[in-house]
C-alpha positions as CSV (number, residue, x, y, z in Angstrom):
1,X,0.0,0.0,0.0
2,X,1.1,3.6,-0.5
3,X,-0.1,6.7,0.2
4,X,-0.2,10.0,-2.0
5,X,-2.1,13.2,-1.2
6,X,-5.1,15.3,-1.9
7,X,-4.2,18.9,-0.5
8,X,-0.9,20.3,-0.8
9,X,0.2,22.7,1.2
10,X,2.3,23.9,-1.4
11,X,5.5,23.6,0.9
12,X,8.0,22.2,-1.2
13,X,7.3,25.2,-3.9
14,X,10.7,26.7,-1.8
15,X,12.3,27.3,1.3
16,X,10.3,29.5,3.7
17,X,7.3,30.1,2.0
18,X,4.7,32.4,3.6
19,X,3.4,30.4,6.8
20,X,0.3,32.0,5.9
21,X,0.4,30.7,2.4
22,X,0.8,26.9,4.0
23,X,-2.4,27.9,5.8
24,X,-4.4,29.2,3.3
25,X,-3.4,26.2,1.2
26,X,-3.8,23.5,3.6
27,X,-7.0,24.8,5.1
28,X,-8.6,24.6,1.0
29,X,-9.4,21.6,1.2
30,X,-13.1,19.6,1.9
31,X,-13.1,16.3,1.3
32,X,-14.1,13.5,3.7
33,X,-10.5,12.1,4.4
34,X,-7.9,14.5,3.4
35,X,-3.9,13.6,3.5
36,X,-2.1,16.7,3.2
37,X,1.7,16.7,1.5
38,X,3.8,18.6,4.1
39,X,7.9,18.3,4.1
40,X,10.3,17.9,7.2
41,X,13.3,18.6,6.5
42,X,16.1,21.8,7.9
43,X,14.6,23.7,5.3
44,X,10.9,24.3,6.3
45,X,10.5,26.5,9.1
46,X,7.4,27.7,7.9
47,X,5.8,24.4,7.5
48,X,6.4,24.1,10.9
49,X,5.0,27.8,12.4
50,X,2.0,27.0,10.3
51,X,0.9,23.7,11.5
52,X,-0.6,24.3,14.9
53,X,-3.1,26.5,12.5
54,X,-3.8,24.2,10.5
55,X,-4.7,21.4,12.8
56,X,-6.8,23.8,14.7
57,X,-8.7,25.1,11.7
58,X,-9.4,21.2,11.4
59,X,-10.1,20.6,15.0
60,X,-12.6,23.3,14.8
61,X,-14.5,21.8,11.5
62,X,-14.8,18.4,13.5
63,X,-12.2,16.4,11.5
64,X,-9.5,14.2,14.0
65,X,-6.5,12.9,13.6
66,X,-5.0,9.2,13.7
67,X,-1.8,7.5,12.5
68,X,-1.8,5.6,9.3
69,X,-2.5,2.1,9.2
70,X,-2.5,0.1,6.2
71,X,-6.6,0.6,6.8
72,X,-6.1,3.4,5.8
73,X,-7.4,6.1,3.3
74,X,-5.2,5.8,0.6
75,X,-5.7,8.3,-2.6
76,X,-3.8,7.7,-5.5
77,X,-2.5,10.2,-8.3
78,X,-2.9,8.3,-11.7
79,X,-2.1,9.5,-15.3
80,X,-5.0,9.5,-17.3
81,X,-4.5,11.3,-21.0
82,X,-1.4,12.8,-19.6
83,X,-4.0,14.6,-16.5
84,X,-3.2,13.3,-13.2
85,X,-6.5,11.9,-11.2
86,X,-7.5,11.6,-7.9
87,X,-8.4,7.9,-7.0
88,X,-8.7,6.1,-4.1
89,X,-11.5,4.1,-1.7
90,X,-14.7,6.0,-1.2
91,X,-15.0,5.0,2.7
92,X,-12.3,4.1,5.0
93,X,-10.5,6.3,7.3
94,X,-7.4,8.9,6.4
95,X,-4.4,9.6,6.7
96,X,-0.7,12.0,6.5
97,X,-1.9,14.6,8.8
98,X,-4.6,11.8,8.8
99,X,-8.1,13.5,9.1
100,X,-11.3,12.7,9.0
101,X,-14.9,14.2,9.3
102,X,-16.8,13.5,12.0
């Protein structure tokens, strides 16, 4: 099993982008189960100001947080006439930051 994303954050578009960028970007997203692509690495300072944010603005919508498990939500990116596509389960839980609406 792997695991890509379905909200970016938009952190690994540089080095210290705009915490409130990562916000605004992270927080875009409304689907059921949403794995978010984040970095850790020396480099991303702001990735790591503007998570507290972002898990509250999810806290706050009802969504919670668990560990991935191979259970769980897994979307895939797949090239279909050169576009890439969203895929995955329809109901199971999710994952990265690994949310899910209540």
């Amino acid at each position: 099993q792997y695991f890509d994303w379905n909200c970016d954050s938009t952190d690994a578009s540089g080095n210290n982008v705009p915490e409130n960028v990562l916000v605004k970007n992270a927080t875009s997203c409304t689907s059921q189960h949403i794995n978010i692509l984040m970095h850790d690495t020396d480099a991303k300072d702001t990735t790591v100001k503007a998570l507290p944010k972002i898990i509250e603005y999810y806290r706050e919508k009802g969504y919670t947080f668990k560990a991935i498990t191979v259970d769980s939500y897994a979307p895939h990116h797949i090239l279909k006439g050169g576009s890439v596509c969203m895929t995955g389960p329809p109901f199971s839980d999710s994952i990265l930051f690994y949310l899910f609406s209540i």
